[in-house]
N, C-alpha and C positions, 0 to 999 in steps of 0.2 A: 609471481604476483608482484608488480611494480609497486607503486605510488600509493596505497592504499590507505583510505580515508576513512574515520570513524566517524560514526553518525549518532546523536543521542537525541532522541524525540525528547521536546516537540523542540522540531528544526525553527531558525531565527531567518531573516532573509537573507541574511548577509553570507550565514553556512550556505543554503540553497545555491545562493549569486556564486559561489565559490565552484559550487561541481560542473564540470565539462562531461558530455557525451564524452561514454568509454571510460570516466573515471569509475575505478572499482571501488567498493562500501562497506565497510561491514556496520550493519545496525544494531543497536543493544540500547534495552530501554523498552518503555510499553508502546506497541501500537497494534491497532485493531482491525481484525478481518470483517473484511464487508465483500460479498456478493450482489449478482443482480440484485435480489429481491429486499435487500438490505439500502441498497443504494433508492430504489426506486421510494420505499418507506423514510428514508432521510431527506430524500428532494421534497417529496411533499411534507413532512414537519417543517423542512426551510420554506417553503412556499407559501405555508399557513402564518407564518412564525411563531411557531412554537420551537420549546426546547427541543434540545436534542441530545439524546441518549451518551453519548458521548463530546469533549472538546475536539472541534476542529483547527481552534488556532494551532498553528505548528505541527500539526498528527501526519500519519504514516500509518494509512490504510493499506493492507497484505490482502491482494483476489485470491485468497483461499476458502474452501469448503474442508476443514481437515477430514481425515475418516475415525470414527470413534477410538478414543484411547485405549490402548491393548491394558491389563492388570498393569497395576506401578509407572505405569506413563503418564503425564500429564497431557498428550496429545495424541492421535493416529498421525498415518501421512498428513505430510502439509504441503504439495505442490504447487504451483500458480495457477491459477485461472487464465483463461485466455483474456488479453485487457482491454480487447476494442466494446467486450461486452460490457463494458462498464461506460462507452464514451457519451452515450447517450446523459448519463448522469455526472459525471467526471467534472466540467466546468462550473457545473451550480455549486459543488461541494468546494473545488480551488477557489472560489470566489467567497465563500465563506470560510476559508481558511485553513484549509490542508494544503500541506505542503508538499507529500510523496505518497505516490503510490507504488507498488512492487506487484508487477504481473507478468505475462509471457507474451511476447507476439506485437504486432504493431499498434496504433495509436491514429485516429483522424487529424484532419488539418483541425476542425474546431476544439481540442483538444488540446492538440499543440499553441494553438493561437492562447487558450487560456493558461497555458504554462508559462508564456510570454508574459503575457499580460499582467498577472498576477505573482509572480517568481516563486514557479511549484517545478518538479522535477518525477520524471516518473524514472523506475528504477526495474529493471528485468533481473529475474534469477532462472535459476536453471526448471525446466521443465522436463517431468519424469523422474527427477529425481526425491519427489515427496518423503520418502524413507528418512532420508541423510538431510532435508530443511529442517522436520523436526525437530531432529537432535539438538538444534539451535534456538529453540523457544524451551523455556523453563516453566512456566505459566501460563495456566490457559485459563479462562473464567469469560460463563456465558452475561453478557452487562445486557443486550435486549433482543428480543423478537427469537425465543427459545425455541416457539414454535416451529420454526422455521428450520429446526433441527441443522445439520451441517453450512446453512446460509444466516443462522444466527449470528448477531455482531460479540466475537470476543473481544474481552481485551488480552492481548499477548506480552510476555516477557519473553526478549528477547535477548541472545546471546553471541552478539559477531555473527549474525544472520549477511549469511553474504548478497551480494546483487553488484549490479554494474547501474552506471546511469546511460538509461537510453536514449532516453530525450531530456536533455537540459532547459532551463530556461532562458533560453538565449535563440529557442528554435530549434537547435542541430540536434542528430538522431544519428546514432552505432547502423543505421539502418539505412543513411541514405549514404554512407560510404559504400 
């Protein structure tokens, strides 16, 4: 592991401006799991303007679904979600002020465009290995849409949670080398 960069939510622009595609991260600090269903419920409270359940400015939304916490855990697995399912929702939420997301797999042009646009970075970690992510969040607590069981938005504590930056904002992507 080279050059490796620490990250403490909520990121400023200038940290964001600073990561390059391929710089490696570790995050520690609160930030909060959203899924489809969580994503789709935040674009419409941003659409209506209404609050919303969590701060966006500076945040670092994790595509996680964990699986229930075994006795004395505070989390089950916590592997990535696949992240293009999120693209549909992804620039309404940069545009109001997140700054990272952490998922697995590629990303749209409209997506990348609002990483640009806005100075947000999305950030890959390992997939499959949901076991061994856990072990890196300390804290887990359900903040809205319980219902929703495993797609409920946590808020997380995190611990040198690893990831790479995929796509920076500057455009470039670990993915188009």
């Amino acid at each position: 592991m080279g050059n490796m960069k620490n990250l403490k939510p909520p990121l400023s622009d200038s940290v964001v401006r600073s990561l390059k595609a391929g710089d490696e991260v570790l995050v520690s600090g609160a930030i909060y799991s959203a899924r489809d269903m969580a994503h789709k419920r935040l674009c419409e409270l941003i659409d209506a303007g209404r609050e919303l359940p969590l701060p966006l400015e500076g945040a670092v939304i994790y595509f996680v679904g964990p699986t229930p916490a075994r006795p004395g855990q505070v989390i089950g697995a916590a592997g990535p979600t696949t992240s293009s399912r999120m693209d549909a929702f992804s620039p309404r939420l940069i545009a109001s002020g997140l700054k990272a997301m952490i998922g697995k797999g590629y990303r749209g042009k409209e997506l990348r465009e609002a990483l640009k646009e806005y100075g947000a970075v999305h950030l890959a970690t390992i997939g499959g290995a949901g076991a061994l992510l856990s072990k890196h969040i300390v804290a887990a607590e359900v903040i809205a849409y319980e219902e929703l069981g495993a797609e409920a938005i946590r808020k997380l504590q995190v611990v040198d949670f690893p990831a790479i930056v995929a796509y920076d904002s500057f455009g470039n992507s670990v993915y188009d080398e």
